[in-house]
PDB file of N, CA, C, O and CB in Angstrom:
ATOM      1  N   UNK A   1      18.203   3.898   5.170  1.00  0.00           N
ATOM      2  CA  UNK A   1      19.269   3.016   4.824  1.00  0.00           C
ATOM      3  C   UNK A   1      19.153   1.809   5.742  1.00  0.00           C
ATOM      4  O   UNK A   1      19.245   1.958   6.961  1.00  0.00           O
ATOM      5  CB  UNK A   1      20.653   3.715   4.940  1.00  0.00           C
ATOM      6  N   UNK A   2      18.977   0.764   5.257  1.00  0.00           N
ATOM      7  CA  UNK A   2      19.429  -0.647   6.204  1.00  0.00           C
ATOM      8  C   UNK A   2      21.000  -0.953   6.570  1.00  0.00           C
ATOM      9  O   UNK A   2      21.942  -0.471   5.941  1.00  0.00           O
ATOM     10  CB  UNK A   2      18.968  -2.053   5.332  1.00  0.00           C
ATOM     11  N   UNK A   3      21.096  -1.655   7.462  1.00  0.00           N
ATOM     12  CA  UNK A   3      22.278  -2.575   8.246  1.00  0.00           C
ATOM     13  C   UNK A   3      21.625  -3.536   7.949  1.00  0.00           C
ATOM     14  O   UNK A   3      20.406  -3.708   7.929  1.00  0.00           O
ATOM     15  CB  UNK A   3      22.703  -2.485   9.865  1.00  0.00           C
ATOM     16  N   UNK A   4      22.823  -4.467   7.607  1.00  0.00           N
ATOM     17  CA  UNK A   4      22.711  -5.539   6.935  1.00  0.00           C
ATOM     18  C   UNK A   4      23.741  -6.475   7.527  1.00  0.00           C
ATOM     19  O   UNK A   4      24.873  -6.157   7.890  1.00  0.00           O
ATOM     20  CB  UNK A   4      22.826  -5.278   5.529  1.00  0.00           C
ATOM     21  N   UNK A   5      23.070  -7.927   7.581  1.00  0.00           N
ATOM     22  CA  UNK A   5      24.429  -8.688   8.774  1.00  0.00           C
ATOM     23  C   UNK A   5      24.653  -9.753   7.279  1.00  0.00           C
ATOM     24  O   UNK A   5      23.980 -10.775   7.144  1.00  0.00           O
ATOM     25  CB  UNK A   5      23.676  -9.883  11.005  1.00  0.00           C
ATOM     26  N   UNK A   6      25.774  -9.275   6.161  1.00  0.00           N
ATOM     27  CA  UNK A   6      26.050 -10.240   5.419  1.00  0.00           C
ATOM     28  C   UNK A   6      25.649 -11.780   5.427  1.00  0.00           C
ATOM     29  O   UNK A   6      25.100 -12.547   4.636  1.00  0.00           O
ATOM     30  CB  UNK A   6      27.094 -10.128   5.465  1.00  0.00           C
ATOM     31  N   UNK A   7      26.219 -11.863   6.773  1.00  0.00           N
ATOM     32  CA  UNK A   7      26.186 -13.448   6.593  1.00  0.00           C
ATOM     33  C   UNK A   7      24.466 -13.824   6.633  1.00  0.00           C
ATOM     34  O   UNK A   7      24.309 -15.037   6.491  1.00  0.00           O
ATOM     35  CB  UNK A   7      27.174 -14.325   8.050  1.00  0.00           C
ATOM     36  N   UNK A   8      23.476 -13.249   6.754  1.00  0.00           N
ATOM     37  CA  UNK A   8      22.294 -13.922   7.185  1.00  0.00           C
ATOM     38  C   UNK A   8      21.686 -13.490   5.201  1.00  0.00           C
ATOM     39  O   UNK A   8      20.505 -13.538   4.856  1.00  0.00           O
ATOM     40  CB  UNK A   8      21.281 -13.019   9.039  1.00  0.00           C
ATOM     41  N   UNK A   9      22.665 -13.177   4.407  1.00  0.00           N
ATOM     42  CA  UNK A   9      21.694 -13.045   3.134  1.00  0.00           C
ATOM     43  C   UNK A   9      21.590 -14.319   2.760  1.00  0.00           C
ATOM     44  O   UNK A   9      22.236 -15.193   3.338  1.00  0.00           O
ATOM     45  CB  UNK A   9      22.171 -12.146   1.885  1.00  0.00           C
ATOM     46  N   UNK A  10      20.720 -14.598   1.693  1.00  0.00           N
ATOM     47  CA  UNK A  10      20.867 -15.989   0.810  1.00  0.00           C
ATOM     48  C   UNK A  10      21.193 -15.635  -1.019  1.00  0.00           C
ATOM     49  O   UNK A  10      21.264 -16.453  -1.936  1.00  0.00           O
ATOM     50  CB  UNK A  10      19.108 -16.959   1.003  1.00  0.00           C
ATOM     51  N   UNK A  11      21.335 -14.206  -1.067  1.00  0.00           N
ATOM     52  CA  UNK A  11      21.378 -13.856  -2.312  1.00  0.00           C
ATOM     53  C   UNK A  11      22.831 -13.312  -2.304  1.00  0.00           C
ATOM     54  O   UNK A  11      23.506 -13.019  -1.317  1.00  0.00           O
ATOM     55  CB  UNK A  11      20.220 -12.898  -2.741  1.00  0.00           C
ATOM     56  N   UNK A  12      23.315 -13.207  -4.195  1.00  0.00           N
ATOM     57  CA  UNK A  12      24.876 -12.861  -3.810  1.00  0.00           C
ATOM     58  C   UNK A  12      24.789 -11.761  -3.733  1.00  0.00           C
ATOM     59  O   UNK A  12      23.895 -11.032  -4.163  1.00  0.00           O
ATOM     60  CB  UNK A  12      26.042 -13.169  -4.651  1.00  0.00           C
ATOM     61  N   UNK A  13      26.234 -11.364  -2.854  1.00  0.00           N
ATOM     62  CA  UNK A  13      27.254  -9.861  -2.904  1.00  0.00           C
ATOM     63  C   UNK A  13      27.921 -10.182  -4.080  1.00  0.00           C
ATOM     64  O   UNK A  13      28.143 -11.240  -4.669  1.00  0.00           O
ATOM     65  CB  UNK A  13      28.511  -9.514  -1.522  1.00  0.00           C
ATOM     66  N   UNK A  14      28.257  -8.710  -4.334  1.00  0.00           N
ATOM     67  CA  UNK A  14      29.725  -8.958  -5.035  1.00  0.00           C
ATOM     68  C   UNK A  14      30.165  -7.547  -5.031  1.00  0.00           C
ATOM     69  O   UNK A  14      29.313  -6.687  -5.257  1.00  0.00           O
ATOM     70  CB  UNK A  14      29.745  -9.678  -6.708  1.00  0.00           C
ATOM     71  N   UNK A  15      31.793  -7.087  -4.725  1.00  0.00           N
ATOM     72  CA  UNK A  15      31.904  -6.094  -4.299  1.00  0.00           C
ATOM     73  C   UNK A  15      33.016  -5.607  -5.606  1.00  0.00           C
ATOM     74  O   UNK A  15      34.206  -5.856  -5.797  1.00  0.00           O
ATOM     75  CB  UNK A  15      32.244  -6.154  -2.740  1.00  0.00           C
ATOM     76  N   UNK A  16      32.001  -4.800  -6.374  1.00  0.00           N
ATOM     77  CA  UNK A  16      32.516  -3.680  -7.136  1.00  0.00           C
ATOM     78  C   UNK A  16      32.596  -2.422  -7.220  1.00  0.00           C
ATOM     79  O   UNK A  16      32.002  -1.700  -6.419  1.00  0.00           O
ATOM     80  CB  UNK A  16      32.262  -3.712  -7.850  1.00  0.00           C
ATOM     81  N   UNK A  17      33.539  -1.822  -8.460  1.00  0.00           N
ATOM     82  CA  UNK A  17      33.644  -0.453  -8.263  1.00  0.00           C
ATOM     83  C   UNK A  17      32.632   0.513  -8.231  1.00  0.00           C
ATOM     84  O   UNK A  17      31.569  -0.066  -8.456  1.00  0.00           O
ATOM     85  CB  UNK A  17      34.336  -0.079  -9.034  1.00  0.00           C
ATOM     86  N   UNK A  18      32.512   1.341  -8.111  1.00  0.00           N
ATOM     87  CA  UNK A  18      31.141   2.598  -8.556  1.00  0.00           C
ATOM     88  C   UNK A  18      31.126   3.035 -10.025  1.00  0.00           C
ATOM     89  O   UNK A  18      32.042   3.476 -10.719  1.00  0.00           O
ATOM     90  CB  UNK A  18      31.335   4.245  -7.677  1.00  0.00           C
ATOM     91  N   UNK A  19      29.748   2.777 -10.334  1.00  0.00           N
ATOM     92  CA  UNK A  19      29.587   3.209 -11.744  1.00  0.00           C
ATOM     93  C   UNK A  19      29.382   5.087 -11.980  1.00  0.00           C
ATOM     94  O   UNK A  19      28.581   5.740 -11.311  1.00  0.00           O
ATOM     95  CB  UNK A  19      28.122   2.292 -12.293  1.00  0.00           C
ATOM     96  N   UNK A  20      30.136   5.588 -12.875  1.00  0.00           N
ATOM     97  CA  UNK A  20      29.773   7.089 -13.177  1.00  0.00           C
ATOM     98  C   UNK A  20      27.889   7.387 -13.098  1.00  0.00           C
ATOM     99  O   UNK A  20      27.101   6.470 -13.331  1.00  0.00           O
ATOM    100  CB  UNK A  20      30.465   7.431 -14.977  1.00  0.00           C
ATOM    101  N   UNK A  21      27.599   8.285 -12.869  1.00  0.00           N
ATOM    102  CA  UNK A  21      26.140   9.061 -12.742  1.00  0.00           C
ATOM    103  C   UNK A  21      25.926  10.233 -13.221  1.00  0.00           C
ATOM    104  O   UNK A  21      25.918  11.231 -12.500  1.00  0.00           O
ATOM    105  CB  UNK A  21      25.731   9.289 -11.512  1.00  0.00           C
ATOM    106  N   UNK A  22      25.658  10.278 -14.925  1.00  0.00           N
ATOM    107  CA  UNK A  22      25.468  11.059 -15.710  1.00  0.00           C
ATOM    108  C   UNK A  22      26.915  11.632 -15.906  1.00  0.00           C
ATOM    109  O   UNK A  22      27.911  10.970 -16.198  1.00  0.00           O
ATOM    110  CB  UNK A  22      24.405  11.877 -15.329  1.00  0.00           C
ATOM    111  N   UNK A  23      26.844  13.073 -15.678  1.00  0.00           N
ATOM    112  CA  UNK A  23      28.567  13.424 -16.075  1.00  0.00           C
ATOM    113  C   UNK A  23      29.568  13.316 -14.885  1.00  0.00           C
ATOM    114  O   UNK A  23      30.771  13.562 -14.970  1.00  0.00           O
ATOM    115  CB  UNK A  23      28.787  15.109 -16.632  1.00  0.00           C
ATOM    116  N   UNK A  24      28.918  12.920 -13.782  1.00  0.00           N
ATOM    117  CA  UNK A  24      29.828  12.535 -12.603  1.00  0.00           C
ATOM    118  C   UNK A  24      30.882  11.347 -12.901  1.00  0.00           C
ATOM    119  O   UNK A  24      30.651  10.278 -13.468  1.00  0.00           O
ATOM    120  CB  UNK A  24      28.892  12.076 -11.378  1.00  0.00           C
ATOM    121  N   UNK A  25      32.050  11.801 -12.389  1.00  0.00           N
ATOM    122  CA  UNK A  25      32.850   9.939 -12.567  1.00  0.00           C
ATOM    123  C   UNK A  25      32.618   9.203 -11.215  1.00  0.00           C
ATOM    124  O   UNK A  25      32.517   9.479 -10.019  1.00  0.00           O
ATOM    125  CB  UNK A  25      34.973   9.885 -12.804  1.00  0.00           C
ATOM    126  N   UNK A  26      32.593   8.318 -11.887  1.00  0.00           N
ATOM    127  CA  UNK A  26      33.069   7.139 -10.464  1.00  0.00           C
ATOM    128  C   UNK A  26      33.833   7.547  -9.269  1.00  0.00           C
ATOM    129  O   UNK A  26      35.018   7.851  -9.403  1.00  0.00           O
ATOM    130  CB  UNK A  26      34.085   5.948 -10.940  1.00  0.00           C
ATOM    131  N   UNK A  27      33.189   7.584  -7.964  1.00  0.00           N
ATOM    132  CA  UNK A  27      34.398   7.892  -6.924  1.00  0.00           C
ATOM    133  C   UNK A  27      35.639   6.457  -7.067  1.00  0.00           C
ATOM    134  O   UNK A  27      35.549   5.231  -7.131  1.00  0.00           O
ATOM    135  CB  UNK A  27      33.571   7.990  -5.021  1.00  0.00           C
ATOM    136  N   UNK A  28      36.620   7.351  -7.067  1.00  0.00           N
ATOM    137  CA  UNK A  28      38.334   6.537  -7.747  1.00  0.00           C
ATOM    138  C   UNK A  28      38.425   6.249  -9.089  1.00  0.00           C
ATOM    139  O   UNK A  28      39.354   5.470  -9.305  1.00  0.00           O
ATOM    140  CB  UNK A  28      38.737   4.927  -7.163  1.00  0.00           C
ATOM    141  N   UNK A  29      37.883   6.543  -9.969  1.00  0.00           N
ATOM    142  CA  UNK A  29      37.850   6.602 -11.488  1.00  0.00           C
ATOM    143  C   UNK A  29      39.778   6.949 -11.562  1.00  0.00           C
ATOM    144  O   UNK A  29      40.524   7.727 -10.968  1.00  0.00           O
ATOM    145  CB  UNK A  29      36.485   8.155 -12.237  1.00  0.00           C
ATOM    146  N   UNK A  30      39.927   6.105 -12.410  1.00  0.00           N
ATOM    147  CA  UNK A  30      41.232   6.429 -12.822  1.00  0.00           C
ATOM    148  C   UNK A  30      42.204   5.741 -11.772  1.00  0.00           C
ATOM    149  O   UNK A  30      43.336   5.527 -12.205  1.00  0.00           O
ATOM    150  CB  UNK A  30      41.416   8.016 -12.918  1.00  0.00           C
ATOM    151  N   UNK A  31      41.945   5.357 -10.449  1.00  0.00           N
ATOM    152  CA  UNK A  31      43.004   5.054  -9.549  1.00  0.00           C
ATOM    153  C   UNK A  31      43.286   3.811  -9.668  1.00  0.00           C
ATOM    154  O   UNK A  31      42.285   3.146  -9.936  1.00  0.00           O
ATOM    155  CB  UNK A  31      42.781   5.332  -8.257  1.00  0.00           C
ATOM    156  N   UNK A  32      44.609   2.987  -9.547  1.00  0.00           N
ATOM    157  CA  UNK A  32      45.175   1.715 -10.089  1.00  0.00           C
ATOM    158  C   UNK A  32      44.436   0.631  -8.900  1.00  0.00           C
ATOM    159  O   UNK A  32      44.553  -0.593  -8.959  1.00  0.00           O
ATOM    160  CB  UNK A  32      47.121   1.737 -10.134  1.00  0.00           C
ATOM    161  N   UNK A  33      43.727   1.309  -7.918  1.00  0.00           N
ATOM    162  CA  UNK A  33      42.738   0.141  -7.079  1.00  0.00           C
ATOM    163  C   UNK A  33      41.705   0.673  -6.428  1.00  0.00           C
ATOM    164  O   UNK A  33      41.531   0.595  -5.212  1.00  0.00           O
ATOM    165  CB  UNK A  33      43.439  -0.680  -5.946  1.00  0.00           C
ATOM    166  N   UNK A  34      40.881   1.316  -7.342  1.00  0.00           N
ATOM    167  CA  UNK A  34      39.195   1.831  -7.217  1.00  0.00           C
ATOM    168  C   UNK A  34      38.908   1.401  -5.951  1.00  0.00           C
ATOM    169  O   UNK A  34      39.258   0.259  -5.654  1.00  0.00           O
ATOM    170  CB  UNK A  34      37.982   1.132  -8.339  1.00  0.00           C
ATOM    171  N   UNK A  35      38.106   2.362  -4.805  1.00  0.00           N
ATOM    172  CA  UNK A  35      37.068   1.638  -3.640  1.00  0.00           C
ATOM    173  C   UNK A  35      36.302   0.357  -4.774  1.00  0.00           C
ATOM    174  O   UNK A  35      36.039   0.220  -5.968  1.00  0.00           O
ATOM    175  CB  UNK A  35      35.543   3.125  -2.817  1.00  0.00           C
ATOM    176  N   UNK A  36      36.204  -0.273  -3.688  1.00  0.00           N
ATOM    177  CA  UNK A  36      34.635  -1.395  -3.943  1.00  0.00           C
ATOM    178  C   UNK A  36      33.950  -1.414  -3.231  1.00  0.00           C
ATOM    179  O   UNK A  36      34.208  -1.409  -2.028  1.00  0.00           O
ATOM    180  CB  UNK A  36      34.583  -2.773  -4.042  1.00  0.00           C
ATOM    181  N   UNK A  37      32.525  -1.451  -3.863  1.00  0.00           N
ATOM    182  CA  UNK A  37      31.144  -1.217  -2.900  1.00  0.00           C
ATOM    183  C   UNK A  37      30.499  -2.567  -2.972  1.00  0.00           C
ATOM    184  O   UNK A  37      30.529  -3.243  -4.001  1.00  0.00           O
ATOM    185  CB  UNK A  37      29.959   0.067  -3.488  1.00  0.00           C
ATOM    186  N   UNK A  38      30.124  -2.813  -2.260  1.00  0.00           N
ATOM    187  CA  UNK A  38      28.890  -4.491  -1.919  1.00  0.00           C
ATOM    188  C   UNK A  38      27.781  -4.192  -2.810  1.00  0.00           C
ATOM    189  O   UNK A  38      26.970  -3.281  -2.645  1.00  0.00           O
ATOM    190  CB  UNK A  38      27.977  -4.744   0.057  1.00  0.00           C
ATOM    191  N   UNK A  39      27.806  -5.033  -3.774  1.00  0.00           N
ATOM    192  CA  UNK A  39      25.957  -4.370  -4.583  1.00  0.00           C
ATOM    193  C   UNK A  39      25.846  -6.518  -4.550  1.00  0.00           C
ATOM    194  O   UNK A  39      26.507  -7.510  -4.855  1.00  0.00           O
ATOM    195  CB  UNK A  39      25.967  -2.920  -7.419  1.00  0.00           C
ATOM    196  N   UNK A  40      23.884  -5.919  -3.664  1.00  0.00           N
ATOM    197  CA  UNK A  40      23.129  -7.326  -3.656  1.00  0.00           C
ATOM    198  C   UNK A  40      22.562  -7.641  -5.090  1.00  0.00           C
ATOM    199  O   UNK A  40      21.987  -6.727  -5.680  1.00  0.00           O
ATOM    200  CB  UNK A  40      21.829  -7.321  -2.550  1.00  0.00           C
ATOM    201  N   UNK A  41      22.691  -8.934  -5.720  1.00  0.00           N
ATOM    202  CA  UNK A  41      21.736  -9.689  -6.388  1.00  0.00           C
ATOM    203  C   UNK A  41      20.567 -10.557  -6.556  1.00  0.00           C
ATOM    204  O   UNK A  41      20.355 -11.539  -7.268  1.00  0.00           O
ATOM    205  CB  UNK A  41      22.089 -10.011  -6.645  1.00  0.00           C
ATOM    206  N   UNK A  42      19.846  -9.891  -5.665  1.00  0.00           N
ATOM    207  CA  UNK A  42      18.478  -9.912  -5.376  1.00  0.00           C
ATOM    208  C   UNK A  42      18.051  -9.901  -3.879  1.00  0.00           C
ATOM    209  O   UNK A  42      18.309  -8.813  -3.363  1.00  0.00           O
ATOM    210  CB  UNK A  42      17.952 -11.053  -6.007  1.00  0.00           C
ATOM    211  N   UNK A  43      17.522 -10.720  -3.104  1.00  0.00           N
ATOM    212  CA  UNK A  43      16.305  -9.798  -2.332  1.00  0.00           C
ATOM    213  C   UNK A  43      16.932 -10.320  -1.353  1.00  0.00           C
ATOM    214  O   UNK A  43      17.461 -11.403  -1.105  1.00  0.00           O
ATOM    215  CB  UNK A  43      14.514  -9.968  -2.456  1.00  0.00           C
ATOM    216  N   UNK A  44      16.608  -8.355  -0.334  1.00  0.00           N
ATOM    217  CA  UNK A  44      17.086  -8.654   1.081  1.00  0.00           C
ATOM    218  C   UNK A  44      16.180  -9.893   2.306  1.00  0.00           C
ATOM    219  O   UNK A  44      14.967  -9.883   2.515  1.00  0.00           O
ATOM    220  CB  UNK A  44      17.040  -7.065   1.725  1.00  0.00           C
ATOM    221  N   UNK A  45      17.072 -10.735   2.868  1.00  0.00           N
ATOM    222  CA  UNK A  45      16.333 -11.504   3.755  1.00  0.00           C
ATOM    223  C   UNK A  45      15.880 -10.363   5.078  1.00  0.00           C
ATOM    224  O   UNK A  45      16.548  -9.542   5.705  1.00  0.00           O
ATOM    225  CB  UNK A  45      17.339 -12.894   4.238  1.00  0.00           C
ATOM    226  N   UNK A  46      14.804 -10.662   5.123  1.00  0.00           N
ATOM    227  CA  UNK A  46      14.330  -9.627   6.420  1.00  0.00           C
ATOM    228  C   UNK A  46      14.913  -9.850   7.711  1.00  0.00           C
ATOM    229  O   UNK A  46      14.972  -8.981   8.581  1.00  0.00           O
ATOM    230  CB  UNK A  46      12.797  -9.717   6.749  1.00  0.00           C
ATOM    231  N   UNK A  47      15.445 -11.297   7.855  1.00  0.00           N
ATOM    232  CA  UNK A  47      16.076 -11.847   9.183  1.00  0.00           C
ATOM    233  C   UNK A  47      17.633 -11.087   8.804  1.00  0.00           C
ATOM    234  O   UNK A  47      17.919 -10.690   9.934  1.00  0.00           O
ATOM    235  CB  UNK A  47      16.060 -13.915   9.364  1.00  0.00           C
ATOM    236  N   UNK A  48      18.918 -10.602   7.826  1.00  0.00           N
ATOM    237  CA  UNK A  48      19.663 -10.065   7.647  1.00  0.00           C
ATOM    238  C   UNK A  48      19.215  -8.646   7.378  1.00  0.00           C
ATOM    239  O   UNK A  48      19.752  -8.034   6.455  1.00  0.00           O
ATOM    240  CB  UNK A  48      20.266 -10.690   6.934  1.00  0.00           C
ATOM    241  N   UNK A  49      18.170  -8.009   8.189  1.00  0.00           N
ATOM    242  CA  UNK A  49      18.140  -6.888   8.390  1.00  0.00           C
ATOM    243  C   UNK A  49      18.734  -6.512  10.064  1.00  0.00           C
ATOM    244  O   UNK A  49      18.376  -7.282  10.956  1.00  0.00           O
ATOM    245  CB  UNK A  49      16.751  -6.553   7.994  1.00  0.00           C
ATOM    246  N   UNK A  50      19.400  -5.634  10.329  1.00  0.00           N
ATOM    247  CA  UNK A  50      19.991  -5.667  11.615  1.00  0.00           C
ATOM    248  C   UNK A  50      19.637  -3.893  12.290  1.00  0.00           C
ATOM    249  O   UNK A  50      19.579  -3.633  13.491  1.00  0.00           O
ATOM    250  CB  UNK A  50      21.859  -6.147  11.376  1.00  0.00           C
ATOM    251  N   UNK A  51      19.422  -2.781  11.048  1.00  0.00           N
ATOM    252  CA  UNK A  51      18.838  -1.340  11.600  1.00  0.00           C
ATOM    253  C   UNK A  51      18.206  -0.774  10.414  1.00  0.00           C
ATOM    254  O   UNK A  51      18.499  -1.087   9.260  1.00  0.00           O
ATOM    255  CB  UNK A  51      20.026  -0.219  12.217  1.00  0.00           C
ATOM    256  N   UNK A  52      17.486  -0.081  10.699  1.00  0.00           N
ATOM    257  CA  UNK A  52      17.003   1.456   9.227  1.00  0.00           C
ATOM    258  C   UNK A  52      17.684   2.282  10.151  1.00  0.00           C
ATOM    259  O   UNK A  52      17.758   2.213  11.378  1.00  0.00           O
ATOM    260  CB  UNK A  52      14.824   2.207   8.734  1.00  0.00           C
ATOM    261  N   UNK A  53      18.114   2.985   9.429  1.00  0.00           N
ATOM    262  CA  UNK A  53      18.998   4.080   9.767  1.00  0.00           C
ATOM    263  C   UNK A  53      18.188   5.524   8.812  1.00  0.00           C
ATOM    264  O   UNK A  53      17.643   5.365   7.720  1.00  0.00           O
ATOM    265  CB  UNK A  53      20.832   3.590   9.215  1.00  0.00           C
ATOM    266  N   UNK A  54      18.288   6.809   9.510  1.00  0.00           N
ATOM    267  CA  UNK A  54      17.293   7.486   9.010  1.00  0.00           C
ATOM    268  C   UNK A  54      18.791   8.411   7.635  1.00  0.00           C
ATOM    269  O   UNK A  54      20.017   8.506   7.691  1.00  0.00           O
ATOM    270  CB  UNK A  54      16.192   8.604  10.597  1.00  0.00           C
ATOM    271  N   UNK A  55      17.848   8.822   6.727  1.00  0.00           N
ATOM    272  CA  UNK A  55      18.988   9.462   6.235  1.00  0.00           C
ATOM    273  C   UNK A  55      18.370  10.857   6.321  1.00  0.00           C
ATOM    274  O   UNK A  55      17.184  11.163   6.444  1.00  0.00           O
ATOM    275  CB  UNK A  55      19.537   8.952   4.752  1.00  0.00           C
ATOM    276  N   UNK A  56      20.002  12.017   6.178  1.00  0.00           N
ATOM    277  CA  UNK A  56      18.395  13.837   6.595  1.00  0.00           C
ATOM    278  C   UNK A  56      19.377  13.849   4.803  1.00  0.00           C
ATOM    279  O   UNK A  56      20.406  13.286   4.431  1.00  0.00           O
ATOM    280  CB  UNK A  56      18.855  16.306   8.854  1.00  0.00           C
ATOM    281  N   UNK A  57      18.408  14.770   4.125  1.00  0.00           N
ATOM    282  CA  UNK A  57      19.145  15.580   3.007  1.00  0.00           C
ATOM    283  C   UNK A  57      18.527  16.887   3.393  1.00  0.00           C
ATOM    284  O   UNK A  57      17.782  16.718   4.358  1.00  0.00           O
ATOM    285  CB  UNK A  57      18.865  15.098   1.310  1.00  0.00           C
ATOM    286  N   UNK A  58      18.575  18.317   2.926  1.00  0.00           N
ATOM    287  CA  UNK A  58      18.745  19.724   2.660  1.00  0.00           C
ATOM    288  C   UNK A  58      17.412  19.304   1.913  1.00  0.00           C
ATOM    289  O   UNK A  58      17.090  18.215   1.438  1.00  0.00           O
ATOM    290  CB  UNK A  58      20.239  20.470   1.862  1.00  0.00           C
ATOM    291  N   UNK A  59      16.581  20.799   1.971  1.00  0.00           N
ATOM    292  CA  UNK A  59      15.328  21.085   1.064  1.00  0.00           C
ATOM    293  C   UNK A  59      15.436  20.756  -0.455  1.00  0.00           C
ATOM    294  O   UNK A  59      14.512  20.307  -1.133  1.00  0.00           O
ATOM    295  CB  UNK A  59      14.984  22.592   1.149  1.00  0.00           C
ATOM    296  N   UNK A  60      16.901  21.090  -0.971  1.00  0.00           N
ATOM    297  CA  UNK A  60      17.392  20.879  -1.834  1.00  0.00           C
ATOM    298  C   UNK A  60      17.587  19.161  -2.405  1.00  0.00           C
ATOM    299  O   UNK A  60      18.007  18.878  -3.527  1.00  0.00           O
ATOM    300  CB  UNK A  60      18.360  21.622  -1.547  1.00  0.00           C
ATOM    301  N   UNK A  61      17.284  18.410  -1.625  1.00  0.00           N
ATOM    302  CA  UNK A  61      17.791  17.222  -1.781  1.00  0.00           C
ATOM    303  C   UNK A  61      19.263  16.873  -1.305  1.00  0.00           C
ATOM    304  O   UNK A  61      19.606  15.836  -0.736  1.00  0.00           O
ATOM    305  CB  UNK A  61      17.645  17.011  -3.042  1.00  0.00           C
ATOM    306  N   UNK A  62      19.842  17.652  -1.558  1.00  0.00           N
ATOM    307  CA  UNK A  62      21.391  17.578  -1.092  1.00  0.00           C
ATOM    308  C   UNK A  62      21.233  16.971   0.076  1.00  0.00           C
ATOM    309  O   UNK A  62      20.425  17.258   0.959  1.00  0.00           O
ATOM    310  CB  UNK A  62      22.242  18.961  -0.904  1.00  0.00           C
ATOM    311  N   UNK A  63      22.613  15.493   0.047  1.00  0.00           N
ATOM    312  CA  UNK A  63      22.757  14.461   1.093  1.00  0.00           C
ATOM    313  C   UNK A  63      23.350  15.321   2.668  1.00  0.00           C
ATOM    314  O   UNK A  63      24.207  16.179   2.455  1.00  0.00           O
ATOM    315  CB  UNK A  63      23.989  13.181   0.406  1.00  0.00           C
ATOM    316  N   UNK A  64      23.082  15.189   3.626  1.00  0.00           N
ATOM    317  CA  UNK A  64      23.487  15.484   4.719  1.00  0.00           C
ATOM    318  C   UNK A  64      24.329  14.600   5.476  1.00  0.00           C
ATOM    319  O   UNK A  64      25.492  14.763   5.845  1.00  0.00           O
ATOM    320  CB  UNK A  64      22.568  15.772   5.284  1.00  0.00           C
ATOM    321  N   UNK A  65      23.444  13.519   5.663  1.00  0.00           N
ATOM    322  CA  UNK A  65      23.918  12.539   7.007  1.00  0.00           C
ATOM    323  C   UNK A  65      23.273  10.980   6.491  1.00  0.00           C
ATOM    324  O   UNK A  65      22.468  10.818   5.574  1.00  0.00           O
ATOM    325  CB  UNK A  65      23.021  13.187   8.848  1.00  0.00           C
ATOM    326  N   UNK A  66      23.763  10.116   7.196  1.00  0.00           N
ATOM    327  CA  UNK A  66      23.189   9.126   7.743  1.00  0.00           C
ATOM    328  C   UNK A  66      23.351   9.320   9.421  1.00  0.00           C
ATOM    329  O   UNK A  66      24.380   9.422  10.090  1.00  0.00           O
ATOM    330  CB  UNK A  66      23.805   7.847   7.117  1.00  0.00           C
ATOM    331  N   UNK A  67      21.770   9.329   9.881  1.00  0.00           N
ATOM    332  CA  UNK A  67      21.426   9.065  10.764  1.00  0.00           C
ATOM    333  C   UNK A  67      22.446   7.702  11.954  1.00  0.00           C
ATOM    334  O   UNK A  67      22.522   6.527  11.594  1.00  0.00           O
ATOM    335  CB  UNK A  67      20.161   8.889  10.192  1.00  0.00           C
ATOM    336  N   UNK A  68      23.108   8.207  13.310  1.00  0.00           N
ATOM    337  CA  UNK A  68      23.576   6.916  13.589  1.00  0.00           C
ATOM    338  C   UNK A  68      24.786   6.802  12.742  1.00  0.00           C
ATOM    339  O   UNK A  68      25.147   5.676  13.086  1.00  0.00           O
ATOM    340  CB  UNK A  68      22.531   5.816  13.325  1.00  0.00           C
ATOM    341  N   UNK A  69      25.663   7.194  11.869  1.00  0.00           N
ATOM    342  CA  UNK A  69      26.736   6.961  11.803  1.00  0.00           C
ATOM    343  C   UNK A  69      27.745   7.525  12.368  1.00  0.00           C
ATOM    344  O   UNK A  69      27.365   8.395  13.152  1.00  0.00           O
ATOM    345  CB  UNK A  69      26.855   6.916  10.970  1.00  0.00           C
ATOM    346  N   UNK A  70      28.374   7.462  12.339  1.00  0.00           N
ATOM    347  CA  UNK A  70      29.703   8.184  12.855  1.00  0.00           C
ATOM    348  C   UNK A  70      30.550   8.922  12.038  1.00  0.00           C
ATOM    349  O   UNK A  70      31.557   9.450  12.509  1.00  0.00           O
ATOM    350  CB  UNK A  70      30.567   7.308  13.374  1.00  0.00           C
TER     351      UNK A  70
END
């Protein structure tokens, strides 16, 4: 996963809801003010890169962690 210092992109944000994933709903589907997530429109500047952060999942794939978060 990257850290990302917004201000150093040159491409847009725009911060919307989460789209469903197959028969999953949207996390806040249905709620009168959905989370919003940052999705980029096109390419990360390498100078607005700020960490990789490692991610672990299970043998399974199943998500664990991000590395470094809290």
């Amino acid at each position: 996963m990257l850290q990302i210092d917004a201000t150093k992109l040159t491409s847009e944000v725009k911060f919307e809801a989460a789209a469903p994933v197959g028969e999953t709903a949207a996390m806040g589907a249905g709620d009168a003010k959905p989370p919003l997530f940052p999705h980029l429109y096109g390419a990360i500047d390498r100078d607005a890169v700020v960490a990789e952060l490692d991610v672990r999942r299970a043998n399974d794939g199943t998500f664990l962690e991000v590395c470094g978060l809290p």
